[in-house]
C-alpha positions in Angstrom: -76.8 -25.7 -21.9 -78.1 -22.3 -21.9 -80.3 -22.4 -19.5 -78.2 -24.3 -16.9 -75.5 -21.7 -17.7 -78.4 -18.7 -16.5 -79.0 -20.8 -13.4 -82.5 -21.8 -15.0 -84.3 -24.9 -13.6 -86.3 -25.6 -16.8 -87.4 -29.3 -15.6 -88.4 -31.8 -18.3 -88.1 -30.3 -22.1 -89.7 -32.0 -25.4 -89.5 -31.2 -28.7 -91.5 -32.1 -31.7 -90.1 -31.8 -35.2 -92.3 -32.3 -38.5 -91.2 -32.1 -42.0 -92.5 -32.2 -45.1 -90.1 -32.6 -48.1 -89.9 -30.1 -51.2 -92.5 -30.6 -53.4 -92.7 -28.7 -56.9 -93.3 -25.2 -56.5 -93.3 -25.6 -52.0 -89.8 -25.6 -50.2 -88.8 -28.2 -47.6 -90.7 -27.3 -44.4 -90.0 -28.0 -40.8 -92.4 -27.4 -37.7 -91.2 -27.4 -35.0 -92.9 -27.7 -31.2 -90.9 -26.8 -28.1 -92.8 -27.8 -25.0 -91.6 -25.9 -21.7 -93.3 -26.4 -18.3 -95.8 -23.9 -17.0 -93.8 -20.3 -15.4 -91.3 -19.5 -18.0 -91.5 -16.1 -18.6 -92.4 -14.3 -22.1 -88.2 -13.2 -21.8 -86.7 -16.9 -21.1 -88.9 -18.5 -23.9 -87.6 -15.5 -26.2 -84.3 -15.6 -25.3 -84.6 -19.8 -25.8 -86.1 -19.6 -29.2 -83.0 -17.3 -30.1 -80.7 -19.3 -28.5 -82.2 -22.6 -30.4 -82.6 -20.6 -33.6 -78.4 -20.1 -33.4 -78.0 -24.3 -33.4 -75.5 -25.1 -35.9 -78.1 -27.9 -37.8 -81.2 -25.4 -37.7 -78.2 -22.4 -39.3 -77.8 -25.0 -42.3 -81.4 -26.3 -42.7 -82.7 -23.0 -43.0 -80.0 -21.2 -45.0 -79.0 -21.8 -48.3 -77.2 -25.4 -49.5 -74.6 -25.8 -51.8 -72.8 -29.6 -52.5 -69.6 -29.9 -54.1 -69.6 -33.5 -55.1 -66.6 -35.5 -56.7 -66.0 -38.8 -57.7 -62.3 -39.9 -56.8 -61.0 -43.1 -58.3 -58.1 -45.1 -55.2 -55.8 -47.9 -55.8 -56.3 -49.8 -52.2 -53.0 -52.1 -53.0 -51.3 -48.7 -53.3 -51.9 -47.5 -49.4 
């Protein structure tokens, strides 16, 4: 969205994601692989690794987590 908003023709984008989950004593890791075609310049791919670092799902996963989990007990022949 970003770049088609700048006007950028960025042709065909992939991106690789691998995680590893916690183990004891290492965090949760992610690696992530964003393949752009050849004639970006060193500016766009900055300014696209900011923009994807601002992504609502890569905010959570790399911030901290907190659950509030409840239990609640419904009649359904009440509703």
């Amino acid at each position: 969205m970003y770049a088609k908003r700048k006007g950028w023709d960025i042709g065909p984008v992939e991106v690789e994601c691998n995680y590893e989950p916690a183990e004891r004593g290492k965090p949760t890791s992610f690696e992530l692989v964003l393949r752009l075609p050849l004639g970006f310049t060193e500016e766009q791919i900055d300014r696209l690794r900011a923009i994807a670092a601002r992504c609502p799902v890569h905010r959570t996963l790399a911030g901290e987590v907190s659950f509030d989990e409840r239990v609640e007990l419904i009649d359904p022949a009440a509703g």
